[in-house]
N, C-alpha and C positions, 0 to 999 in steps of 0.2 A: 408831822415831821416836816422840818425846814428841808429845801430842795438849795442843793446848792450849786452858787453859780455855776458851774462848770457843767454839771448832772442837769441844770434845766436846758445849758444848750445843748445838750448830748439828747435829750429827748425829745427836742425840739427838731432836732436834725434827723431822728429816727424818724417819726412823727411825718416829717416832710418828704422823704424817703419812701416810708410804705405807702403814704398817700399818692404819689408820682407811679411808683412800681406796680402799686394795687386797682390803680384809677379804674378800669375797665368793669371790677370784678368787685369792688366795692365803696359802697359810696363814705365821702369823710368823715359824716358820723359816726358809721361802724370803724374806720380806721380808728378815730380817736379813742372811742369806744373797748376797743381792744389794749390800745396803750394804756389808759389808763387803770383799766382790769389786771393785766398785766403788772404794772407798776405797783400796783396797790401788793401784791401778792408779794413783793421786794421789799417791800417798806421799813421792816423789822430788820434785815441785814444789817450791822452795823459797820461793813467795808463796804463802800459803793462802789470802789473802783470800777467793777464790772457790773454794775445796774443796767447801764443804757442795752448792751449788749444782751445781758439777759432777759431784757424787756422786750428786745426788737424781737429776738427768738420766740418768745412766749406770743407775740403777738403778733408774729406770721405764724403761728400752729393755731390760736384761736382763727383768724382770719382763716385758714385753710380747711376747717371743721366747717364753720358758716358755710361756703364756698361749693363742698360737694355732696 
């Protein structure tokens, strides 16, 4: 699926986000890691409107399973 402009800076900003908020507790890999697992699971949506948001969700609950 093509990512469209606006939906690449919205995960891109997510992305920069969890990796800033998460620094401590995990390393960028695993941030990415998670967005893009995350992402993948949205893919098929055919209204992106709310991808990025649903993504960042999905991938502070993955990051917080790793975690404890």
């Amino acid at each position: 699926m093509l990512i469209e402009p606006d939906e690449d800076v919205a995960i891109r900003r997510v992305t920069e986000h969890l990796k800033t908020s998460h620094r401590d507790g995990h390393a960028p890999e695993e941030i990415e890691a998670a967005i893009a697992t995350a992402y993948a699971s949205f893919e098929a949506l055919p209204i992106r409107t709310y991808v990025p948001v649903l993504v960042e969700r999905q991938a502070r609950r993955i990051l917080s399973e790793h975690s404890g």
